[in-house]
C-alpha positions as CSV (number, residue, x, y, z in Angstrom):
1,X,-17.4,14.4,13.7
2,X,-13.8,13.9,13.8
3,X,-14.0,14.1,17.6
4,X,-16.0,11.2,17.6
5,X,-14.5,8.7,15.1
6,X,-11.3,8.8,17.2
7,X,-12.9,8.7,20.3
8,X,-12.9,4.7,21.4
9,X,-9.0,4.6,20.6
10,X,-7.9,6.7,22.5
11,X,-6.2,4.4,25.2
12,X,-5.2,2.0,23.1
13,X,-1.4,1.4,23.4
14,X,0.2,4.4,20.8
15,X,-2.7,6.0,20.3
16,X,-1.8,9.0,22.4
17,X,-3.4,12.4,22.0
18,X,0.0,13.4,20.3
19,X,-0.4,10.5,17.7
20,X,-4.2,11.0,17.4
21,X,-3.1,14.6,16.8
22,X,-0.7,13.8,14.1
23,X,-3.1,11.9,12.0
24,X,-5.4,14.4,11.8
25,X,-2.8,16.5,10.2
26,X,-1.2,13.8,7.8
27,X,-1.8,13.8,4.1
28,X,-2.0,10.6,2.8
29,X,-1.6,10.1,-1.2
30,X,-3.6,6.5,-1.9
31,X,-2.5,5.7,-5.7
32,X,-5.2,3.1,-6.8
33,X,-8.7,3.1,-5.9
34,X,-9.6,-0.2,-6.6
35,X,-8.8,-3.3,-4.1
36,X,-6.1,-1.4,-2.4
37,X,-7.9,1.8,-2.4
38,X,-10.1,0.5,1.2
39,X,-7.3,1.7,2.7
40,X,-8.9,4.6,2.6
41,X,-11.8,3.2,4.2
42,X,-9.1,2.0,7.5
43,X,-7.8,5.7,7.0
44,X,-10.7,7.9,7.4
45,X,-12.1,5.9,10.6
46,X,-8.8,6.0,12.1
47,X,-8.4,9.9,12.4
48,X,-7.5,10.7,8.8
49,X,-8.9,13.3,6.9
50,X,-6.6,14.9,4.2
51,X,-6.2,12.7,1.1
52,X,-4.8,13.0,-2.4
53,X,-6.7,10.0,-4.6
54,X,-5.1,9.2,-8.3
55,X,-7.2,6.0,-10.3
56,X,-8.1,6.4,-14.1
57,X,-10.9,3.8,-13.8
58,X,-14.5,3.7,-12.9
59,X,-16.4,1.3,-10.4
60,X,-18.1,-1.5,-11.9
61,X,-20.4,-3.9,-9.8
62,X,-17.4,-6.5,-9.5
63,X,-15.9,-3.8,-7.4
64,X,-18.7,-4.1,-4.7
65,X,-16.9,-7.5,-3.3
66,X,-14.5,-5.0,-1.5
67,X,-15.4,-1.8,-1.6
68,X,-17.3,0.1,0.7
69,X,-19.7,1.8,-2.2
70,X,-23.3,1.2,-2.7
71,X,-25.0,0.3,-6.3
72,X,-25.3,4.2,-7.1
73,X,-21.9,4.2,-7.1
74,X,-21.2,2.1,-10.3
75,X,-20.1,3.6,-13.6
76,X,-18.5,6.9,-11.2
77,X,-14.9,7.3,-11.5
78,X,-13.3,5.7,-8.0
79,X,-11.5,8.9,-7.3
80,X,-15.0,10.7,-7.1
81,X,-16.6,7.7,-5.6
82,X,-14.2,7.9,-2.8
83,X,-13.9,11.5,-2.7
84,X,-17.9,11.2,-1.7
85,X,-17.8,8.5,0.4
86,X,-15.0,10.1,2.7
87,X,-17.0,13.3,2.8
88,X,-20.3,11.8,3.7
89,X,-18.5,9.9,7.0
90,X,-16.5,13.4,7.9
91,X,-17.5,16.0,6.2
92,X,-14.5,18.1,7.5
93,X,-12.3,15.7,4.8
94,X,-10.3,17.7,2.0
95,X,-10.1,15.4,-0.7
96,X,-8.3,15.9,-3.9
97,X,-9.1,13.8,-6.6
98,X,-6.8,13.0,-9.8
99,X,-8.7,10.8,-12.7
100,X,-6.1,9.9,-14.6
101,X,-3.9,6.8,-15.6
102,X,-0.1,7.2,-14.3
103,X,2.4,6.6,-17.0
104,X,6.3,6.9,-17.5
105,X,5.6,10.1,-19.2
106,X,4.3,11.5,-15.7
107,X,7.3,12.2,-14.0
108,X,7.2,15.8,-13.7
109,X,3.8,15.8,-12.4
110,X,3.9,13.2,-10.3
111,X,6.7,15.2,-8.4
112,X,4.0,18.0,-7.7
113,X,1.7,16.3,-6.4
114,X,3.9,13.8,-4.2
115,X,6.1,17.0,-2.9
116,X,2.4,18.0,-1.3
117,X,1.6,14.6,0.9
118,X,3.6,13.8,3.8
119,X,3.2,9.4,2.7
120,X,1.9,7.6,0.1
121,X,0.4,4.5,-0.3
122,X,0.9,2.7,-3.2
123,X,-1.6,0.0,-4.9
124,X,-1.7,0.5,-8.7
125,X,-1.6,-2.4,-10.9
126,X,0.0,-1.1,-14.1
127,X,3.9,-1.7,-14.3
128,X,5.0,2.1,-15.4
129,X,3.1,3.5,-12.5
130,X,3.9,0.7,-10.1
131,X,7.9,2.1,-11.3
132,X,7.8,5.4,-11.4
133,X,5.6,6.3,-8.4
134,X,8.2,4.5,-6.1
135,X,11.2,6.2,-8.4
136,X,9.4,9.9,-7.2
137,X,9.0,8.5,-3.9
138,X,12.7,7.7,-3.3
139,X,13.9,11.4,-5.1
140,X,11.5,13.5,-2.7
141,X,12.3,10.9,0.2
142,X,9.2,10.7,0.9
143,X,7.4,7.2,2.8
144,X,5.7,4.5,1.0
145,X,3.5,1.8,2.1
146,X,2.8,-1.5,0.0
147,X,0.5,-4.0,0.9
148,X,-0.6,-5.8,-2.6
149,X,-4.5,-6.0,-2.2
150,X,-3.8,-9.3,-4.3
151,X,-2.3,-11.2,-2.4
152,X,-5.2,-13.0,-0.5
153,X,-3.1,-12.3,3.2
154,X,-1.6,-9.7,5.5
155,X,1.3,-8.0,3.7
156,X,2.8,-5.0,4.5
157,X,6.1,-3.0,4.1
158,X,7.6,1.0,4.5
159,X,10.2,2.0,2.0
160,X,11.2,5.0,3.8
161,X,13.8,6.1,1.4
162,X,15.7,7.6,4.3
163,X,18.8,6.0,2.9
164,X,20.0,3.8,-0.3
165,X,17.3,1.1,-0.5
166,X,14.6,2.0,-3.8
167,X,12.6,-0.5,-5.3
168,X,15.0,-0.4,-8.1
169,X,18.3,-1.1,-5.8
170,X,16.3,-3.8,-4.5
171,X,14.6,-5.2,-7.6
172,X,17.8,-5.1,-9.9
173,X,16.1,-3.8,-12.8
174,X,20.1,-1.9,-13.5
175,X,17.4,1.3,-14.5
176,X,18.8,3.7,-12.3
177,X,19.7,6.9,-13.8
178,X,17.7,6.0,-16.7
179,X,15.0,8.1,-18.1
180,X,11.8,6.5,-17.3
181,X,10.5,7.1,-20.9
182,X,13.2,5.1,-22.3
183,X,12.9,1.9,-19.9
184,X,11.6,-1.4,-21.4
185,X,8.9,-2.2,-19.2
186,X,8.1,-5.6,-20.4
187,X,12.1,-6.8,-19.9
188,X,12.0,-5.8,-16.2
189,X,8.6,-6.9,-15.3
190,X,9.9,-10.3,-14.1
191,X,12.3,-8.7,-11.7
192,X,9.4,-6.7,-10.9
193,X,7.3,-9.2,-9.6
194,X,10.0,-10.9,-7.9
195,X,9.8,-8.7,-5.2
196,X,6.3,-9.2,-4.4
197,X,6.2,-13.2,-5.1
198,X,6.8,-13.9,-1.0
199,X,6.7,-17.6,-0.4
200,X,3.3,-19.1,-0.6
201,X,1.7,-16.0,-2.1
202,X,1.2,-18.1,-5.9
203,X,-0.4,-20.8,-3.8
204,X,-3.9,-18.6,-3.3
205,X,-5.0,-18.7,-6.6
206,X,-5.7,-21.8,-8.2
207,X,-3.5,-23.0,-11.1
208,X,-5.7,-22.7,-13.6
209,X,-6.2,-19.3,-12.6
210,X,-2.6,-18.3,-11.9
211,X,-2.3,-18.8,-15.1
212,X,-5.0,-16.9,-16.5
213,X,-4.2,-13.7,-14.5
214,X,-0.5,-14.2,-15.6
215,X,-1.5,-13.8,-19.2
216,X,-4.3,-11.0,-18.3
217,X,-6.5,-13.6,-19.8
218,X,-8.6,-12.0,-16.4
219,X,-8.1,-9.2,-14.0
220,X,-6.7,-10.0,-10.8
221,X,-8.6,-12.2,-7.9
222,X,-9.7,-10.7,-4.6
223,X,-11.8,-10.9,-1.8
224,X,-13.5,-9.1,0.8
225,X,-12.0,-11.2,3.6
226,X,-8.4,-11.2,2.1
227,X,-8.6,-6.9,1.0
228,X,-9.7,-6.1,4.4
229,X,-6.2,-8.0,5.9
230,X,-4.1,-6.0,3.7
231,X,-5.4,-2.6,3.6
232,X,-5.5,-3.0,7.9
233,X,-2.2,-3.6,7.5
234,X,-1.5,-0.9,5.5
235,X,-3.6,1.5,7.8
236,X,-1.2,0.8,10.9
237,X,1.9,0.9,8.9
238,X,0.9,4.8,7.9
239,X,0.0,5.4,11.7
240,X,3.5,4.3,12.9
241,X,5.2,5.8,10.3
242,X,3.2,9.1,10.7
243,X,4.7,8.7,14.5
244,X,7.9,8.2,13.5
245,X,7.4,11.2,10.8
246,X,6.4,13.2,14.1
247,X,8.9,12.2,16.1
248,X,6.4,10.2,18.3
249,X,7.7,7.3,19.8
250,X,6.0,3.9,19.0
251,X,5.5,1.5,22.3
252,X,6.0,-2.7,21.1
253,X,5.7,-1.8,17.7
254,X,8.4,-0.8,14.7
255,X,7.5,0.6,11.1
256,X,8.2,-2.5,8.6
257,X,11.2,-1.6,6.8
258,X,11.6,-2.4,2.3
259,X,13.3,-5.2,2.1
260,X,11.8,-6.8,5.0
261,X,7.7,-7.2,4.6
262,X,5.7,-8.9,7.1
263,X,3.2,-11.4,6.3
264,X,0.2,-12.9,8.0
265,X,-1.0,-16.2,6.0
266,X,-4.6,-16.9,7.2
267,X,-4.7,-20.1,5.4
268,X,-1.8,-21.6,7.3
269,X,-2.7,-19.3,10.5
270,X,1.2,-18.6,10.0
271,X,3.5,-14.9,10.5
272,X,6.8,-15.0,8.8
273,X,8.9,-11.6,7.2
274,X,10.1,-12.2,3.8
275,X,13.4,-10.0,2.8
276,X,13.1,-9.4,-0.8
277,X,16.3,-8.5,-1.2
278,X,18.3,-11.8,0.6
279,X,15.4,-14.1,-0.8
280,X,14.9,-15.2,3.0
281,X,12.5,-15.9,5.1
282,X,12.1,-15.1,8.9
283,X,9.9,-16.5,12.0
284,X,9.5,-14.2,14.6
285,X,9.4,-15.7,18.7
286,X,6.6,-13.9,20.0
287,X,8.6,-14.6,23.7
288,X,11.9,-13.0,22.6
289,X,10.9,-11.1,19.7
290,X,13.8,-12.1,18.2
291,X,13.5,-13.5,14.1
292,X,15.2,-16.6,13.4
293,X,16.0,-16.4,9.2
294,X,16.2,-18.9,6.6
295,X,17.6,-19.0,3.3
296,X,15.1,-20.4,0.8
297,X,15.5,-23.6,-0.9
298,X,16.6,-22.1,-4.9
């Protein structure tokens, strides 16, 4: 079967049978199963077949906006939903499953299970896993792709914790060195989402219910159209990085590098990078493929 889900890209700049190869072999770790977990969905039909899968919660029917399950699915944990939706499309998939919330007394065991995965993809929603995952990340120096399924657009980035840039150098939170049991969660969370407020991203959600989500008055909003962007985005990022990982070289394409994320807004029809860390924003010249930056008015 795995044969012929990578058949029809094969030929397709990059997709060499070196790279094609590569996937095959990667093992991706996909923390949160809800919006952001249909990356798994881009994954499995682009070559991939070993996963690691960690989500505490369960499907509901809100869930079926986005996610590839049927009806029968609802009231299964996602982890095992997706664990036997991967296996029915290629059976030859070895999926590991972990039903579990992540919190900031999970350190330890989060460094087991990341030092087994060669990238992860990260798209959890709750603050101490959103911290420590990328803290475990940056120790191991292992890849990690974000792409918030919440922000109604294309959004993507790599930390590849190859040198000194961590979520937390970049964020600020002034944590580092700090045991993550003893961090106060609630003070950083504004830094926090600092990083991941690119221009125009408030702007999809009316204020109303901005406002709403901002107070967890209601879970997050997201949609089919607007999931899909993201989680293709965050597909290719993990195939260029698994070339780089492999030493395969990448033809008119780069890996995305933390601070830097690339955006696609589909309600403007606009592409701009956003650099978390300089507060700037950049327009790429398709011509040149040179990026002109700006500083953003404060």
């Amino acid at each position: 079967m795995w044969k012929d889900i990578v058949d029809r890209q094969r030929g397709i700049v990059n997709f060499t049978d070196e790279l094609t190869e590569a996937i095959g072999r990667t093992r991706v770790l996909v923390a949160g199963a809800g919006g952001n977990g249909a990356v798994l969905d881009f994954l499995v039909r682009t070559g991939f077949q070993r996963f690691v899968v960690i989500d505490f919660d369960v499907v509901e029917a809100t869930n079926l906006n986005r996610l590839p399950f049927m009806p029968d699915s609802v009231g299964k944990t996602k982890p095992e939903a997706w664990k036997e939706y991967l296996q029915r499309l290629n059976p030859d998939c070895d999926v590991t499953v972990h039903c579990r919330r992540v919190t900031k007394d999970d350190e330890a065991w989060l460094a087991e299970v990341i030092s087994g995965v060669d990238i992860v993809a990260l798209g959890m929603t709750d603050i101490e896993a959103n911290f420590l995952i990328p803290r475990v990340c940056h120790r191991l120096r292992k890849r990690m792709v974000v792409g918030p399924g919440t922000s109604n657009c294309w959004a993507v980035s790599t930390l590849t914790h190859t040198g000194r840039v961590s979520l937390e150098s970049v964020g600020g939170f002034g944590t580092e060195g700090t045991d993550a049991r003893e961090i106060d969660y609630k003070a950083i969370l504004p830094k926090f989402m600092r990083i991941y407020m690119f221009p125009g991203r408030a702007e999809r959600l009316t204020p109303e219910t901005l406002r709403k989500v901002q107070r967890g008055e209601i879970p997050p909003r997201n949609c089919k159209i607007f999931v899909s962007m993201v989680n293709a985005a965050a597909c290719w990022e993990i195939v260029k990085n698994t070339a780089v990982m492999g030493g395969i070289p990448l033809e008119k394409t780069s890996v995305i590098e933390f601070p830097v994320v690339q955006v696609f807004d589909p309600f403007r029809g606009s592409a701009y990078y956003y650099h978390a860390e300089k507060d700037r924003i950049g327009i790429p010249n398709w011509l040149t493929g040179k990026i002109r930056w700006h500083n953003l008015p404060k």
